[in-house]
N, C-alpha and C positions, 0 to 999 in steps of 0.2 A: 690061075696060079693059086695054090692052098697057102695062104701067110697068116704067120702068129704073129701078135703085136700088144708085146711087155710097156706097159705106162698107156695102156689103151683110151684111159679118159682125161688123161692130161690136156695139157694145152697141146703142144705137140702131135702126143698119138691117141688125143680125138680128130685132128685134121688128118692125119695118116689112114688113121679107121674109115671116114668116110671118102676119102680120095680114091683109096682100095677096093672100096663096095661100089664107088661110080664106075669105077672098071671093070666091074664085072668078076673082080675075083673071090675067093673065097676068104674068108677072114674069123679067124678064132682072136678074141679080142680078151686078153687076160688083166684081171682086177684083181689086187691082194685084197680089197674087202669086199663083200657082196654086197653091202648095201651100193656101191657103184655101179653096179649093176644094170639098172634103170638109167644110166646116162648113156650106153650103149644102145644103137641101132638097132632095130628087130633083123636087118638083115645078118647083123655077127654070129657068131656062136659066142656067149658067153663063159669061160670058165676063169675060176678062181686059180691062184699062183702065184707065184714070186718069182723072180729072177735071182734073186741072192741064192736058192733053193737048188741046188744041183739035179737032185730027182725030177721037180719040177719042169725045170727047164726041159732034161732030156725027153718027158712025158709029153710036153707041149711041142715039141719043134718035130717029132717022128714022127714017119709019114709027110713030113709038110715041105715046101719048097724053097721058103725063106722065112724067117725071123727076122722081123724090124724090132728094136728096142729104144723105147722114146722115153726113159725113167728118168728122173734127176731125185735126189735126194732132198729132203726138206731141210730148209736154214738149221744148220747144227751139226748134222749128220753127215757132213757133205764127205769127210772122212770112207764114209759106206762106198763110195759109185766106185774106186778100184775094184773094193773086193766083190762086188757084181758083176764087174767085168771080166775079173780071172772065170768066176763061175757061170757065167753063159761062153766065155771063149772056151775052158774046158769042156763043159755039155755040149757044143756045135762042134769042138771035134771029135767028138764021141759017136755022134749022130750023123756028122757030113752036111748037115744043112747049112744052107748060107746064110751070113748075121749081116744086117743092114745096120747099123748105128747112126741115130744120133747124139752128136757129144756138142761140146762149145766154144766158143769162137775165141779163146783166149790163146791159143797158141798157134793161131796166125801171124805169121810175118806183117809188120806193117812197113806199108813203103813209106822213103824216104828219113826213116830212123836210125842208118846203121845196124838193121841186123833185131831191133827189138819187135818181140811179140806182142800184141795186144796187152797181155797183162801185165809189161814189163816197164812201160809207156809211163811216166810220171802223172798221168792226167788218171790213170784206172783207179776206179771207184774201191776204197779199201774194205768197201762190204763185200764186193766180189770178189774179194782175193780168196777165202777157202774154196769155193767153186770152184775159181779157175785154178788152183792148183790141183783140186782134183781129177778135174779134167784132163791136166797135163802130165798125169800119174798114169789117169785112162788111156791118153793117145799113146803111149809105153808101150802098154802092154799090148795093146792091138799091135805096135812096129815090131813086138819081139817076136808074135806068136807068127809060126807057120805051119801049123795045121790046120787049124780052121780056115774057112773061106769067111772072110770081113770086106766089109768098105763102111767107110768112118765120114760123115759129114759134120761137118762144119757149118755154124749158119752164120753170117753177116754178124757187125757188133750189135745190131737192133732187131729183132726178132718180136712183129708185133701182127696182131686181130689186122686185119684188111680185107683186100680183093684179091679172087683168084683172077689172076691174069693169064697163068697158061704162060707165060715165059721168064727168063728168067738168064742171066750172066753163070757162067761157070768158072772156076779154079782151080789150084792145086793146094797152094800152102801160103798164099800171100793175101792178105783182108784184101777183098773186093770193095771198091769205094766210087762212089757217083763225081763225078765233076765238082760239084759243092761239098765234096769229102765226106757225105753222109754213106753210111754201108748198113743198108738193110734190107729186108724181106718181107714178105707177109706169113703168117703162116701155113696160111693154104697155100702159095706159090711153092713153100719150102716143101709142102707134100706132093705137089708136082711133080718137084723136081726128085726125091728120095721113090718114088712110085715110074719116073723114069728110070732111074739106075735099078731098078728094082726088076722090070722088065729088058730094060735093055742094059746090061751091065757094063761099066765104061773102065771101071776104078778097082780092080779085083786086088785086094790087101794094099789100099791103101786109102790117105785121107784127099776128098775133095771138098770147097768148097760152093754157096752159092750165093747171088744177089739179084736185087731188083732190076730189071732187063733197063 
């Protein structure tokens, strides 16, 4: 499989980057600066890009089989991640390719609250509040569009460095949570799991989540 992969040395989609290349696929691993360059694999193709970039995008995803995008906006900015979204959903329907997303775990139903989302929950950290409303402006626009081919992940509330385990709980819309009520992932398990739906596609326009098996 040929895949482009927008936020390639992040935390995120440098675990995506390398899950991608242990499988054997092909992978164009896109950096807005060049000096990131050097944190990419010798197996990638490097090239430089934005997602926010409409041309860009369309340039990078032709010819390819899937676009995964693992971007998040730096503290401030967080305002930006909509309007990156409208412009890689417009560019992938332009092109036909299919978009992998990852987005964030704030607009997960939590059980036993009546109906509240993650971020909605009196206990959510008020640093994360612009995130996760921008997030919750993202998951929008992915439910309105129907032209593009998308599926939208969700990752657990804790999204941290670990062990690849190779397995991994799945969902729909509801925070996955362990017995002791903790709901998290590793990050390599979460490239796993986004490199499963990748290959075998389960979720076609729509949001799933995942958790620590």
């Amino acid at each position: 499989m040929r895949i482009t992969v927008f936020g390639a040395t992040g935390d995120v989609g440098s675990g995506v980057v390398a899950e991608a290349l242990a499988r054997g696929h092909e992978v164009v691993a896109v950096v807005r600066d060049p000096a990131r360059a050097a944190a990419v694999p010798a197996a990638a193709e490097v090239r430089v890009g934005d997602a926010a970039n409409l041309d860009d995008v369309v340039n990078l995803s032709t010819g390819k089989d899937l676009v995964i995008t693992a971007t998040r906006p730096p503290a401030g900015q967080e305002h930006e991640l909509p309007a990156v979204t409208s412009v890689l959903l417009k560019a992938l329907a332009h092109t036909g390719v299919r978009l992998l997303a990852v987005g964030g775990a704030a607009t997960l139903n939590v059980p036993d609250t009546d109906g509240l989302t993650l971020h909605e929950t009196p206990d959510f950290p008020a640093e994360l509040r612009p995130i996760a409303l921008a997030c919750a402006a993202q998951l929008a626009l992915y439910r309105a569009e129907t032209t593009a081919d998308w599926t939208y992940l969700s990752p657990p509330a804790l999204l941290v460095p670990g062990t690849r385990t190779g397995t991994y709980r799945s969902g729909t819309d509801d925070l996955l949570t362990a017995p002791d009520g903790t709901s998290t992932i590793s990050m390599e398990d979460l490239a796993v799991a986004l490199l499963d739906e990748a290959e075998t596609p389960a979720h076609p326009r729509t949001r799933f989540t995942v958790a620590a098996a």
